[in-house]
CHARMM-style PDB file with segment names, atoms N, HN, CA, C and O in Angstrom:
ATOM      1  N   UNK     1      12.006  -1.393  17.317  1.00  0.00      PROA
ATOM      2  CA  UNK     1      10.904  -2.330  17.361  1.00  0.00      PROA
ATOM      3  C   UNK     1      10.220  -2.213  18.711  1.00  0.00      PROA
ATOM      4  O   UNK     1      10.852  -1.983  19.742  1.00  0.00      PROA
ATOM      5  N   UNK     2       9.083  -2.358  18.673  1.00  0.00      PROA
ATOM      6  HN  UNK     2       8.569  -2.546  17.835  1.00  0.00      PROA
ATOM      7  CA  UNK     2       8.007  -2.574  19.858  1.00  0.00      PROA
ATOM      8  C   UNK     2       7.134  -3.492  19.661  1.00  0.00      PROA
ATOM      9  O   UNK     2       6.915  -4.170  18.657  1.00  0.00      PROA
ATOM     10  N   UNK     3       6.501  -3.477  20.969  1.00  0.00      PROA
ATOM     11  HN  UNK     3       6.679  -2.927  21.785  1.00  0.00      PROA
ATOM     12  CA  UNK     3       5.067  -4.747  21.254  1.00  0.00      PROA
ATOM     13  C   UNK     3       4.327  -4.035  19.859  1.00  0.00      PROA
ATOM     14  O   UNK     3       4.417  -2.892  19.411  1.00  0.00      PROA
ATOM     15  N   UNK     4       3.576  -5.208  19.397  1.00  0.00      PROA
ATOM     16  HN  UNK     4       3.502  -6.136  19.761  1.00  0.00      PROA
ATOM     17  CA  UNK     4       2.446  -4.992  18.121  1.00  0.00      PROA
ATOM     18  C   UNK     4       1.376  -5.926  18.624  1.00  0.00      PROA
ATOM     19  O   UNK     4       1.510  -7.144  18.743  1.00  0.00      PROA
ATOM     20  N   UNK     5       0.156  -5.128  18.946  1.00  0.00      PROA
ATOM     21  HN  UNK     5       0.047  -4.139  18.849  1.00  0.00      PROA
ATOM     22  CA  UNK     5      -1.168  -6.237  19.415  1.00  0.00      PROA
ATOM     23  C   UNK     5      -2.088  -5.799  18.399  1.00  0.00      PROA
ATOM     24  O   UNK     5      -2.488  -4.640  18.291  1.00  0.00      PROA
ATOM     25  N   UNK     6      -2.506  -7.056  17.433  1.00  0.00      PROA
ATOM     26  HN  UNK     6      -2.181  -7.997  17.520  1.00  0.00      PROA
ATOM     27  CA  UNK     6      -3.660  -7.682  16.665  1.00  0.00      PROA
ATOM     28  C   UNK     6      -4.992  -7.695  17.259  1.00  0.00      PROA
ATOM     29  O   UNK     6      -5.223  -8.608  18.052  1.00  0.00      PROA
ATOM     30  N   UNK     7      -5.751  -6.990  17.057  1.00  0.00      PROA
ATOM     31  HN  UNK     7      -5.563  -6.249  16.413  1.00  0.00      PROA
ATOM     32  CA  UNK     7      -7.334  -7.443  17.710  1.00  0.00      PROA
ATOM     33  C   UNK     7      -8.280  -7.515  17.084  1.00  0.00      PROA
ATOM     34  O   UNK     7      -8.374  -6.412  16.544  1.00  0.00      PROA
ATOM     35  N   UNK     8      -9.485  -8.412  16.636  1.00  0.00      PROA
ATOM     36  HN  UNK     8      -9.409  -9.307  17.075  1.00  0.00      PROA
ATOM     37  CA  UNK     8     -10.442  -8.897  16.396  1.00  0.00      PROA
ATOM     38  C   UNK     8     -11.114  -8.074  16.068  1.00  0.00      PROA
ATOM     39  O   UNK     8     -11.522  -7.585  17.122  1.00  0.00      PROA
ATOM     40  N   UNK     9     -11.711  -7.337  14.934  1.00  0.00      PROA
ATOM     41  HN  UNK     9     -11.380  -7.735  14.078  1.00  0.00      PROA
ATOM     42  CA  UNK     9     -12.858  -6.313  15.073  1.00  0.00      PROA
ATOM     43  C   UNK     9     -14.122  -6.894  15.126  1.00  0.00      PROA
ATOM     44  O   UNK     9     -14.946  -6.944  16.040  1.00  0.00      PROA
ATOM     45  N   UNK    10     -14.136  -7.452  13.644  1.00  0.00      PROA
ATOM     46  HN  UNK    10     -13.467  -7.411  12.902  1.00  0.00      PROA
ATOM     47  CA  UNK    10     -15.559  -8.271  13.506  1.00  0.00      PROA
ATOM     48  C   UNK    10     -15.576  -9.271  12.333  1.00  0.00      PROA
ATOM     49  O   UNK    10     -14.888  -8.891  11.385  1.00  0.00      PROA
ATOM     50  N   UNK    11     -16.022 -10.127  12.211  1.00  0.00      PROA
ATOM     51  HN  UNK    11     -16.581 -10.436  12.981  1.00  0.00      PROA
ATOM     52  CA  UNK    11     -16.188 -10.756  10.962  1.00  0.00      PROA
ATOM     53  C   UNK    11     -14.483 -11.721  10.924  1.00  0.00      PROA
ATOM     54  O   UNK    11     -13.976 -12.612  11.606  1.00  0.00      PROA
ATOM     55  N   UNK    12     -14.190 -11.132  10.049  1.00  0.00      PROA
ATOM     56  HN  UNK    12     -14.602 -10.408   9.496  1.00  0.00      PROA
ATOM     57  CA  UNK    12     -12.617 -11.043   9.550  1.00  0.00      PROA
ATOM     58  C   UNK    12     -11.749 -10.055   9.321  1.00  0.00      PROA
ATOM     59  O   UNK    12     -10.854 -10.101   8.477  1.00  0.00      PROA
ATOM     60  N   UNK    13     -12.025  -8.978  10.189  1.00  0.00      PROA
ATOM     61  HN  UNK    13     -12.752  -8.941  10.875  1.00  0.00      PROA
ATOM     62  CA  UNK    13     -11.127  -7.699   9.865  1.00  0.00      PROA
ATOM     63  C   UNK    13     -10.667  -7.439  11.518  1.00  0.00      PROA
ATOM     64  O   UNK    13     -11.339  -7.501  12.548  1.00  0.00      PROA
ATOM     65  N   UNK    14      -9.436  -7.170  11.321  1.00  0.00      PROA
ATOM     66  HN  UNK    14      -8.890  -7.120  10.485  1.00  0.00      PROA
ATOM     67  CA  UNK    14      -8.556  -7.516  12.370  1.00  0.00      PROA
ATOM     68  C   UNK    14      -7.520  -5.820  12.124  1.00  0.00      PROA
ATOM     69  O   UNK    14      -7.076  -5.440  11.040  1.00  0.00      PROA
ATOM     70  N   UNK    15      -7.363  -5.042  13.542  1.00  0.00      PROA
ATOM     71  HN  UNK    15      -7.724  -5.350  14.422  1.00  0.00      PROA
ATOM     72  CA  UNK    15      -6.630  -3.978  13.586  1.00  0.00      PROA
ATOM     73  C   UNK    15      -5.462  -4.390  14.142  1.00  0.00      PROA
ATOM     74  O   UNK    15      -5.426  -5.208  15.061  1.00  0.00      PROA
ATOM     75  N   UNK    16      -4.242  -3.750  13.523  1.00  0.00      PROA
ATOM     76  HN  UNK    16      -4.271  -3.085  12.776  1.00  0.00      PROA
ATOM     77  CA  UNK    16      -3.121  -3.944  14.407  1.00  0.00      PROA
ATOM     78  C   UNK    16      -2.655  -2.648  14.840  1.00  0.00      PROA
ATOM     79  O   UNK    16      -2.698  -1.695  14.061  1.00  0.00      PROA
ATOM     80  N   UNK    17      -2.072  -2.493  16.399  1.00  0.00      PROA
ATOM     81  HN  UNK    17      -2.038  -3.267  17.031  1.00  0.00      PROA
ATOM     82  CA  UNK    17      -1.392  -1.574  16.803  1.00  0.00      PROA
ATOM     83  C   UNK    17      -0.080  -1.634  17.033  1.00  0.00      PROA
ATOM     84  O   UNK    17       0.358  -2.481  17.812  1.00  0.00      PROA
ATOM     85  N   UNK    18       0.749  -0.742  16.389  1.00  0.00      PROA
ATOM     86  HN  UNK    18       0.393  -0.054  15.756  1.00  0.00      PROA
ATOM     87  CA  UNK    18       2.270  -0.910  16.907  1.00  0.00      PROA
ATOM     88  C   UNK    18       2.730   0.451  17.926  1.00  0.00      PROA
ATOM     89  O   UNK    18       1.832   1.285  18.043  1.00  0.00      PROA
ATOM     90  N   UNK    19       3.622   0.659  18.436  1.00  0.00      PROA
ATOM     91  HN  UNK    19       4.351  -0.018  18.341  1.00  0.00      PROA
ATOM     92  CA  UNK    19       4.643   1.545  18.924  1.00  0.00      PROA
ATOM     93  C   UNK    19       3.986   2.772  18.350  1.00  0.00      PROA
ATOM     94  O   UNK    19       3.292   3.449  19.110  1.00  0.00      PROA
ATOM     95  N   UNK    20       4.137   3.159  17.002  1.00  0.00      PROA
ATOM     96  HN  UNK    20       4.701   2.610  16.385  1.00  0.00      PROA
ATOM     97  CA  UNK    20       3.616   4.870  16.328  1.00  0.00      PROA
ATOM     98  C   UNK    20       2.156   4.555  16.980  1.00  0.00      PROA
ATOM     99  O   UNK    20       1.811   5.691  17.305  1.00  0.00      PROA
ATOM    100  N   UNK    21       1.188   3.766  17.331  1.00  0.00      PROA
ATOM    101  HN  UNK    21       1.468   2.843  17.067  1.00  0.00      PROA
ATOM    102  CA  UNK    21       0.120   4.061  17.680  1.00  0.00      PROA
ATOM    103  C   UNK    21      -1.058   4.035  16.665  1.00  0.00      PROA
ATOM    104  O   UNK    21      -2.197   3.801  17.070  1.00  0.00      PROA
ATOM    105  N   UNK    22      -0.752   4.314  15.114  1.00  0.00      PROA
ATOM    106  HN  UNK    22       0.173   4.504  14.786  1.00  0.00      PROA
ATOM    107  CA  UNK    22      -1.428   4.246  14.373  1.00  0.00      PROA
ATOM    108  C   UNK    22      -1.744   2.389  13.833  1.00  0.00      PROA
ATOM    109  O   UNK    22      -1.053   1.383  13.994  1.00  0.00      PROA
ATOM    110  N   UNK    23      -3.140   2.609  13.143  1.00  0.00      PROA
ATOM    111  HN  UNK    23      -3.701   3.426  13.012  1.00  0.00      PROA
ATOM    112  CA  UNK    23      -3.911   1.306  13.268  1.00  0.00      PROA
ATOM    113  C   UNK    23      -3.562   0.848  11.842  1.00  0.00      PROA
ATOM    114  O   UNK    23      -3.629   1.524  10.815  1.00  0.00      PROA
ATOM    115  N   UNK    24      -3.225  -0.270  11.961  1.00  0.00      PROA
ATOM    116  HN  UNK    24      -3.170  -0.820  12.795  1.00  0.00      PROA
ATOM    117  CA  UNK    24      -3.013  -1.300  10.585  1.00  0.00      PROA
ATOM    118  C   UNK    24      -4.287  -2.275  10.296  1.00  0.00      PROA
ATOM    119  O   UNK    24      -4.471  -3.135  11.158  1.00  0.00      PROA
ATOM    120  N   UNK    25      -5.336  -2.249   9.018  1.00  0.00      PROA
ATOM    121  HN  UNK    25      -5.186  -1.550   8.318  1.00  0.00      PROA
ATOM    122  CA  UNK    25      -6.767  -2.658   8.868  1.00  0.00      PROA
ATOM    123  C   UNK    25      -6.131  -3.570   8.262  1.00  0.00      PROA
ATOM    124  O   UNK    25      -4.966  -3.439   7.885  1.00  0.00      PROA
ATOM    125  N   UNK    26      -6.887  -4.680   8.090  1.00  0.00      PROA
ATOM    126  HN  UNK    26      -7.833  -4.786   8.396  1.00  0.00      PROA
ATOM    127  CA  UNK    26      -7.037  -5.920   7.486  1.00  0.00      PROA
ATOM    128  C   UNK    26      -8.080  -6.990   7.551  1.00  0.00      PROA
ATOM    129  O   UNK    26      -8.200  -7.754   8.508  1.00  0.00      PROA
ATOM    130  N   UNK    27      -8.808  -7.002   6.508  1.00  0.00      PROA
ATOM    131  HN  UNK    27      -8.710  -6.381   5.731  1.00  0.00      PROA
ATOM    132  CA  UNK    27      -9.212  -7.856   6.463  1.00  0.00      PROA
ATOM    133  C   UNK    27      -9.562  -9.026   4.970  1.00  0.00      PROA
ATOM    134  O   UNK    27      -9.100  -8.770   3.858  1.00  0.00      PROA
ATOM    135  N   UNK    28     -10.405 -10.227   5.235  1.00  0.00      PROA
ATOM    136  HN  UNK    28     -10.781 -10.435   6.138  1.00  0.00      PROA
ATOM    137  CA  UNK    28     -10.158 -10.905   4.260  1.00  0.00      PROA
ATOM    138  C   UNK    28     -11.373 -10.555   3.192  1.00  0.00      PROA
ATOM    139  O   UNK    28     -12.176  -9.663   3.465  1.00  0.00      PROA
ATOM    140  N   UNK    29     -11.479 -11.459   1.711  1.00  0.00      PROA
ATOM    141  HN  UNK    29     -10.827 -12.184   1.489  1.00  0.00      PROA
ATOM    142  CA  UNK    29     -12.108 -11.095   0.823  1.00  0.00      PROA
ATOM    143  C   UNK    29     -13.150 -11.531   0.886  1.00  0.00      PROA
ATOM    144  O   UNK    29     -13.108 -12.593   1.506  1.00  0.00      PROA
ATOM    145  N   UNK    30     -14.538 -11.173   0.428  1.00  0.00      PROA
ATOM    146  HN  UNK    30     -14.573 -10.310  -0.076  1.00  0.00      PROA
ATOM    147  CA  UNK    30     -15.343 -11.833   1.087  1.00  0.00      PROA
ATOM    148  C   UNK    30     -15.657 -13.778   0.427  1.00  0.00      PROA
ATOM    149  O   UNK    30     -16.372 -14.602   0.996  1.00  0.00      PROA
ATOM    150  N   UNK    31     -15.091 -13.933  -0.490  1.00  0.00      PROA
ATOM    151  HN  UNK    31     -14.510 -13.263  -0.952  1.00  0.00      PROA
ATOM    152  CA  UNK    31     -14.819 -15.265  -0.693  1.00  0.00      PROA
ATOM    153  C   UNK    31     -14.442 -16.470   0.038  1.00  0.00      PROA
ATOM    154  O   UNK    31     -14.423 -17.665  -0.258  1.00  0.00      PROA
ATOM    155  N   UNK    32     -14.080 -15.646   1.321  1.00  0.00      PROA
ATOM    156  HN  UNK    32     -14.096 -14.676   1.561  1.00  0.00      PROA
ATOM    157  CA  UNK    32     -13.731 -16.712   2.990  1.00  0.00      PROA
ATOM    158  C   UNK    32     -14.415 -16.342   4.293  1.00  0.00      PROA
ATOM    159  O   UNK    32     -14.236 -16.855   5.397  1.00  0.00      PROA
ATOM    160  N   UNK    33     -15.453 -15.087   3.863  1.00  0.00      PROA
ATOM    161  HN  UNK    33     -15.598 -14.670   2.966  1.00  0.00      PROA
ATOM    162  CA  UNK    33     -16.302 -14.754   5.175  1.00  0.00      PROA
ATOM    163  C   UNK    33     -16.052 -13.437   5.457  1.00  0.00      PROA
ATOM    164  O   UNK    33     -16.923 -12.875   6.122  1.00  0.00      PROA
ATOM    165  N   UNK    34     -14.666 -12.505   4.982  1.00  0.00      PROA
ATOM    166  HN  UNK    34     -13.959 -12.962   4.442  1.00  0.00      PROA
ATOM    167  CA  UNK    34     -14.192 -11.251   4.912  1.00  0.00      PROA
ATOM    168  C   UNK    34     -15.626 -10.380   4.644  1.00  0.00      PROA
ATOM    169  O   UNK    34     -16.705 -10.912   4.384  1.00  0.00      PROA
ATOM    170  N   UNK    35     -15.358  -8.738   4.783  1.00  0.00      PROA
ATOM    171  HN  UNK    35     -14.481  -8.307   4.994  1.00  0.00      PROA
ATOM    172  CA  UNK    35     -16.161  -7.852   4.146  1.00  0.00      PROA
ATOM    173  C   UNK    35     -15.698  -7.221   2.824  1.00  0.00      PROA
ATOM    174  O   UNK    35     -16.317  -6.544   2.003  1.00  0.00      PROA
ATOM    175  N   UNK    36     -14.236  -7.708   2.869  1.00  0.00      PROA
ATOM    176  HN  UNK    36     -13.733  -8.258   3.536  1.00  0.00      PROA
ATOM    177  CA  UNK    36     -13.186  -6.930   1.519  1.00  0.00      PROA
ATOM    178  C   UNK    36     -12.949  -5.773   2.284  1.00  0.00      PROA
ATOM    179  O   UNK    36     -11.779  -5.427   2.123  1.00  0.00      PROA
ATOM    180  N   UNK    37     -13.445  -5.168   2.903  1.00  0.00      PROA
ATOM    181  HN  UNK    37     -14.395  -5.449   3.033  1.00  0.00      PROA
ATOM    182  CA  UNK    37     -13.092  -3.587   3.355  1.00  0.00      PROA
ATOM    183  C   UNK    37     -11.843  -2.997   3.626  1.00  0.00      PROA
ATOM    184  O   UNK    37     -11.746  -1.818   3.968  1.00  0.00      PROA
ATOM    185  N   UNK    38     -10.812  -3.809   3.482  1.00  0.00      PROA
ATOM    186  HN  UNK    38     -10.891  -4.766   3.204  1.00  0.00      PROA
ATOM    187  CA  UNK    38      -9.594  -3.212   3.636  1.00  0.00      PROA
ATOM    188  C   UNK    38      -8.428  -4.075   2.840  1.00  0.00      PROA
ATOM    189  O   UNK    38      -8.808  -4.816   1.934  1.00  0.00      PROA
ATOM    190  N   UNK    39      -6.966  -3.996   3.167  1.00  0.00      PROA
ATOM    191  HN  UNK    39      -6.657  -3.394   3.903  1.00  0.00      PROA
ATOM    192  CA  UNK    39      -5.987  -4.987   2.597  1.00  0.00      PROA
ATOM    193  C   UNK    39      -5.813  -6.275   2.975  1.00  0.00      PROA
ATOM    194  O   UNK    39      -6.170  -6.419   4.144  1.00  0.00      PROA
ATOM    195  N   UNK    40      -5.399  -7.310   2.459  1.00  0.00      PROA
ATOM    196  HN  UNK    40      -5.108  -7.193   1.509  1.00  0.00      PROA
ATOM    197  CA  UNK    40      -5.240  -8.848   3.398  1.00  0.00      PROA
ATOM    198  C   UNK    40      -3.932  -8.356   4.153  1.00  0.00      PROA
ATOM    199  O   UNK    40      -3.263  -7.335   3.997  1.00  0.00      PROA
ATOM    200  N   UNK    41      -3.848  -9.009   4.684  1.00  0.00      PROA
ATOM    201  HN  UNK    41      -4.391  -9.839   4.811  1.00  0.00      PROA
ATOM    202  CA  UNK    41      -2.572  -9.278   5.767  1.00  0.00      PROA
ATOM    203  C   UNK    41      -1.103  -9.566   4.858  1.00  0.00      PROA
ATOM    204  O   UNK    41       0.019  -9.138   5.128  1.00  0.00      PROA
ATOM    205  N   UNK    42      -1.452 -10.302   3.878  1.00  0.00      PROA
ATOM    206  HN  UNK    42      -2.364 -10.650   3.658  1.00  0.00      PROA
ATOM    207  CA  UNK    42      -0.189 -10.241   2.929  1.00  0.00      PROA
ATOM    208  C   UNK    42       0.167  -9.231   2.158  1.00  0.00      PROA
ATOM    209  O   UNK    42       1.321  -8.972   1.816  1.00  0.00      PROA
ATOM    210  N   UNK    43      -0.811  -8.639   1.868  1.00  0.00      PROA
ATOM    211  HN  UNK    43      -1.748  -8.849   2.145  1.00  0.00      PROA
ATOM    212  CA  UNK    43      -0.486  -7.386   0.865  1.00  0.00      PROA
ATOM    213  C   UNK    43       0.055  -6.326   2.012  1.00  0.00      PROA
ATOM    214  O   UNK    43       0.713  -5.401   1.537  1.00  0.00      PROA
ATOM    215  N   UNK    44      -0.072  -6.316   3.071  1.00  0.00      PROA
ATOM    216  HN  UNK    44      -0.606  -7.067   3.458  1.00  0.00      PROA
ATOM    217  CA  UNK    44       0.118  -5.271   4.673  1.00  0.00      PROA
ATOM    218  C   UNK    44       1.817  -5.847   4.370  1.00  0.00      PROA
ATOM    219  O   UNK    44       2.843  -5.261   4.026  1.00  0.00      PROA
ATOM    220  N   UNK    45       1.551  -7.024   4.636  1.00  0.00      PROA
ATOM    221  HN  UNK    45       0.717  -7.501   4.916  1.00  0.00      PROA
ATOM    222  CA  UNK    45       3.364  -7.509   4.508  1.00  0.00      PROA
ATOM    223  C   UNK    45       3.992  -7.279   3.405  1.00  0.00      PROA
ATOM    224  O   UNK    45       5.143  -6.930   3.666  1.00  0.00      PROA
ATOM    225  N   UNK    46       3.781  -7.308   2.270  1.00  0.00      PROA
ATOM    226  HN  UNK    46       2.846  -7.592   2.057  1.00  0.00      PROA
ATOM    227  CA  UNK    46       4.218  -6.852   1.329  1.00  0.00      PROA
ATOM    228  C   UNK    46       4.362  -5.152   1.215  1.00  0.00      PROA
ATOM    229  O   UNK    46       5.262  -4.515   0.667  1.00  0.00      PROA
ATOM    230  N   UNK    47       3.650  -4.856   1.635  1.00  0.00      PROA
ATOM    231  HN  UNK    47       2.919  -5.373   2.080  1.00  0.00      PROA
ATOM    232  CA  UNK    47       3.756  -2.759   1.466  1.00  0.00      PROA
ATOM    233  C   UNK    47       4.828  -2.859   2.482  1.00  0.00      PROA
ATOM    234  O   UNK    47       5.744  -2.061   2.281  1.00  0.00      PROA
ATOM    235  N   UNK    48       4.955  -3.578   3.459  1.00  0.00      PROA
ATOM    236  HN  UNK    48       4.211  -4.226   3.622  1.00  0.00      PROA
ATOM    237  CA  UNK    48       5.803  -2.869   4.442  1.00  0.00      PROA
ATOM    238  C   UNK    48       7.375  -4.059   3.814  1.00  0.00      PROA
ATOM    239  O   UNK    48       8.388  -4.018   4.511  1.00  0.00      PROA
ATOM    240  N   UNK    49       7.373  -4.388   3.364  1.00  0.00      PROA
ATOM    241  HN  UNK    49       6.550  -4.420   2.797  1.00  0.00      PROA
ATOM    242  CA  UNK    49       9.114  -5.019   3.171  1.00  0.00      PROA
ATOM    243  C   UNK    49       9.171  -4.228   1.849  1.00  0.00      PROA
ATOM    244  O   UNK    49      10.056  -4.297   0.996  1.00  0.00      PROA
ATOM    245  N   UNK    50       7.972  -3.402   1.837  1.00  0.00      PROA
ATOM    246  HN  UNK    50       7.253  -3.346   2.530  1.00  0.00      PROA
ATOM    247  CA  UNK    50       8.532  -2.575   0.223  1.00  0.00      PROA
ATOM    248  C   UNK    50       8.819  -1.505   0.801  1.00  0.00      PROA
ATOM    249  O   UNK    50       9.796  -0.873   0.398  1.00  0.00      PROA
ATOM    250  N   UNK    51       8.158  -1.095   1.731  1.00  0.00      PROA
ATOM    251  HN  UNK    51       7.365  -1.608   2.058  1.00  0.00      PROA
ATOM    252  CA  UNK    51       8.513   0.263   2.556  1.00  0.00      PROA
ATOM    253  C   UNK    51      10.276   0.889   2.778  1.00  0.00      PROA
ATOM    254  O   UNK    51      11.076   1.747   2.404  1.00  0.00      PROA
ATOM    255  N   UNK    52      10.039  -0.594   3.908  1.00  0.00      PROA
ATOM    256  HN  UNK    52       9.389  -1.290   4.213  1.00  0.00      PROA
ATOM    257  CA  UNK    52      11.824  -1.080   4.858  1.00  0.00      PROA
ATOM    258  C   UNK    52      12.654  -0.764   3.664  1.00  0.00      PROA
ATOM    259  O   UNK    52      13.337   0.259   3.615  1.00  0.00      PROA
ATOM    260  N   UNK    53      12.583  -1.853   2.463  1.00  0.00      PROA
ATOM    261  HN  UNK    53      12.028  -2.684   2.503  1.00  0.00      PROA
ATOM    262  CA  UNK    53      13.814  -1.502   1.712  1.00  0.00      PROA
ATOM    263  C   UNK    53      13.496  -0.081   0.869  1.00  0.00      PROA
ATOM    264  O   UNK    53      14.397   0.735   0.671  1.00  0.00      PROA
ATOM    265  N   UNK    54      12.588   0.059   0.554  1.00  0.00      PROA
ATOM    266  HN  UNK    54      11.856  -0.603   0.714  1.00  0.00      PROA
ATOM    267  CA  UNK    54      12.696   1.896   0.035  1.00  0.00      PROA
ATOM    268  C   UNK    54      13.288   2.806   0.891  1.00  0.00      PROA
ATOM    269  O   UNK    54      13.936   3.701   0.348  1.00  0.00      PROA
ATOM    270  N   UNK    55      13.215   2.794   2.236  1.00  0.00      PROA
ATOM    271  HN  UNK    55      12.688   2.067   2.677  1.00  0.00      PROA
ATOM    272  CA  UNK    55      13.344   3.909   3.229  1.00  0.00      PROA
ATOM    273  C   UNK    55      14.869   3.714   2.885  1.00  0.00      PROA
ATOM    274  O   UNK    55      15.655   4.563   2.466  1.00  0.00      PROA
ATOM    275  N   UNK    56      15.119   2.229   3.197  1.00  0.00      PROA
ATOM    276  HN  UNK    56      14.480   1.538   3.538  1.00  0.00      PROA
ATOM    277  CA  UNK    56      16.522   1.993   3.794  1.00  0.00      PROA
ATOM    278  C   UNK    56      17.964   2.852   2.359  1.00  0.00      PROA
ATOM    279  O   UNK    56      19.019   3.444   2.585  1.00  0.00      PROA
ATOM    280  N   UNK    57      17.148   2.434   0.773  1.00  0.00      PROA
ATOM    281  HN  UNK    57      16.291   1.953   0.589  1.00  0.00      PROA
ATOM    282  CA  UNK    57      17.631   3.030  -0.392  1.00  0.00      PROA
ATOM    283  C   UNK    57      17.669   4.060  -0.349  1.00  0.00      PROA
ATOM    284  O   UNK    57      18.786   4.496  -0.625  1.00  0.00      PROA
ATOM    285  N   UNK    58      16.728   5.002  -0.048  1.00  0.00      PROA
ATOM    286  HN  UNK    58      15.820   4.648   0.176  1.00  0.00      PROA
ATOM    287  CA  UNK    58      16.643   6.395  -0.002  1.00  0.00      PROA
ATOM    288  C   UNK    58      17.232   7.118   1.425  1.00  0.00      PROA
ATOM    289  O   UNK    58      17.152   8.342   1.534  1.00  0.00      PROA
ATOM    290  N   UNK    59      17.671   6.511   2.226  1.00  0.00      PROA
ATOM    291  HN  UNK    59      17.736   5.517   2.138  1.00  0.00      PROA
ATOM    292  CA  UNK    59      18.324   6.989   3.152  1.00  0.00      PROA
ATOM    293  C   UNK    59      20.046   6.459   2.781  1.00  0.00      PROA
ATOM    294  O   UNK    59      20.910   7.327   2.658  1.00  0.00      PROA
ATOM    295  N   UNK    60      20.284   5.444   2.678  1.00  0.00      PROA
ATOM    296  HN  UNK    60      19.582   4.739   2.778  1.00  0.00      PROA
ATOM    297  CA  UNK    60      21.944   5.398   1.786  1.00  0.00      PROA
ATOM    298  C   UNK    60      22.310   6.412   0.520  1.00  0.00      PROA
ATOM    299  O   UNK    60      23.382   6.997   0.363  1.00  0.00      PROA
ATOM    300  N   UNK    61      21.094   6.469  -0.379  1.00  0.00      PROA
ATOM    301  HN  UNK    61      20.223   5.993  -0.252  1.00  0.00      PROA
ATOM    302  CA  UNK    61      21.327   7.258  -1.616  1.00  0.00      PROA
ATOM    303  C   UNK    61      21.540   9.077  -0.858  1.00  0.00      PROA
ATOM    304  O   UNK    61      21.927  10.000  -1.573  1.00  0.00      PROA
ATOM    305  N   UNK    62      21.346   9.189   0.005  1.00  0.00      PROA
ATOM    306  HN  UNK    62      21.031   8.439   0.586  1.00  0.00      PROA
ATOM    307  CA  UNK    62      20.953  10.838   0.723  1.00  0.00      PROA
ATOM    308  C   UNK    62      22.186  10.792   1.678  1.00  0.00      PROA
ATOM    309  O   UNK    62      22.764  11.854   1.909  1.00  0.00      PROA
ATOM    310  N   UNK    63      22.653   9.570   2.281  1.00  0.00      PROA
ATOM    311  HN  UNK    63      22.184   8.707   2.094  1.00  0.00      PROA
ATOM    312  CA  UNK    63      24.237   9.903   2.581  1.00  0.00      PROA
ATOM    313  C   UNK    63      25.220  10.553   1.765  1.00  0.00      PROA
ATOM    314  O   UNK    63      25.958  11.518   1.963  1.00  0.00      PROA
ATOM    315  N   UNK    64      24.916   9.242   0.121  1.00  0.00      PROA
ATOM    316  HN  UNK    64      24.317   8.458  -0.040  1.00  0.00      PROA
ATOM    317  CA  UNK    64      25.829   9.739  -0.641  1.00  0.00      PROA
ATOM    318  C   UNK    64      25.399  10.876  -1.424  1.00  0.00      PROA
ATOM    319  O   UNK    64      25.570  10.664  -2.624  1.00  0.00      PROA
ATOM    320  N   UNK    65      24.715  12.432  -1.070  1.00  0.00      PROA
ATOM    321  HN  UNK    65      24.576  12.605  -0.094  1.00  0.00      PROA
ATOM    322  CA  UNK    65      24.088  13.438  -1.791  1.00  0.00      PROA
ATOM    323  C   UNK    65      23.654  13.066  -2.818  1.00  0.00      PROA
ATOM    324  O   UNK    65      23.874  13.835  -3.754  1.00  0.00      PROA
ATOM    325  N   UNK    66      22.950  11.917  -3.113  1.00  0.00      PROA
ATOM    326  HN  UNK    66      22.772  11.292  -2.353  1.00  0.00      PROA
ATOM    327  CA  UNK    66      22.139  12.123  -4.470  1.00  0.00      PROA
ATOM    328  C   UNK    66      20.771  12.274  -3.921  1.00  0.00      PROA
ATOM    329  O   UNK    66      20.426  11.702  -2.887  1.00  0.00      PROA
ATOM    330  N   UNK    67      20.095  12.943  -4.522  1.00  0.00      PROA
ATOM    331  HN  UNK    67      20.375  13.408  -5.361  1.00  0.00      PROA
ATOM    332  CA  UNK    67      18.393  12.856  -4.396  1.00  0.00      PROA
ATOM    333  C   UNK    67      17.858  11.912  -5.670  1.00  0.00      PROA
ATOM    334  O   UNK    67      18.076  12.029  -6.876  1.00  0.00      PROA
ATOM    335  N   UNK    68      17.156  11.033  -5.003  1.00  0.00      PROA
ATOM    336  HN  UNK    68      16.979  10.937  -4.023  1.00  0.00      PROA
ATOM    337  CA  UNK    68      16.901  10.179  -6.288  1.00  0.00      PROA
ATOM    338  C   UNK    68      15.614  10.856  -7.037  1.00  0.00      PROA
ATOM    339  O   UNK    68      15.164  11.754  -6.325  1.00  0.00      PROA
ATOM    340  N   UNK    69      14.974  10.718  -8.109  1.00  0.00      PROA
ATOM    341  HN  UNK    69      15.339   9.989  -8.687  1.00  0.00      PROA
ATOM    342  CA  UNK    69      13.710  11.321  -8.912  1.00  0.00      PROA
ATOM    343  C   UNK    69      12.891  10.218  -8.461  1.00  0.00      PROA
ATOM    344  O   UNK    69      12.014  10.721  -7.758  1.00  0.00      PROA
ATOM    345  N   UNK    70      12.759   9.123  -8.508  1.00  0.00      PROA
ATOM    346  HN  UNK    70      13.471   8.714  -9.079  1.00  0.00      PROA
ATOM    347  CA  UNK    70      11.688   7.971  -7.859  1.00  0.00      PROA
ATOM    348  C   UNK    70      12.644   6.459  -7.464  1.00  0.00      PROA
ATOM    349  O   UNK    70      13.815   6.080  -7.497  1.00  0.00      PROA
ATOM    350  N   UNK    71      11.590   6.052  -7.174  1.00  0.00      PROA
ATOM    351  HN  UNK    71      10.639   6.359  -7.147  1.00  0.00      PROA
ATOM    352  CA  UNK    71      11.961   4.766  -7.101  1.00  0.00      PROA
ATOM    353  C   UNK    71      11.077   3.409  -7.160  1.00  0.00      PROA
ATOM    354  OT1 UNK    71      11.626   2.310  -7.073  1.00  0.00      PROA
TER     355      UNK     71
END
């Protein structure tokens, strides 16, 4: 884990930077002032606790030599 800084672009779309350096977009729909142009912030949280536990499955399943077909 590392520092993660949130910054303001415009409107309602907000970049985040973590540690890898690469930029996390978000913003809201335009039904609250958003442009829609990217994901909400919950769906960002949601891809990534889907991520964590995929990585974490597919790295236990590859201890025990299986290659899984999907998941």
């Amino acid at each position: 884990m590392g520092k993660t800084i949130v910054n303001l672009v415009e409107g309602m779309r907000f970049a985040g930077h973590g540690k890898s350096g690469h930029e996390v977009a978000m913003d809201a729909s335009s039904k609250v002032g958003g442009a829609d142009s990217t994901a909400r912030p919950v769906e960002v949280m949601l891809c990534a606790l889907g991520g964590c536990t995929g990585m974490d499955v597919i790295s236990i399943l590859r201890k025990m030599n299986t290659e899984p077909s999907s998941l």
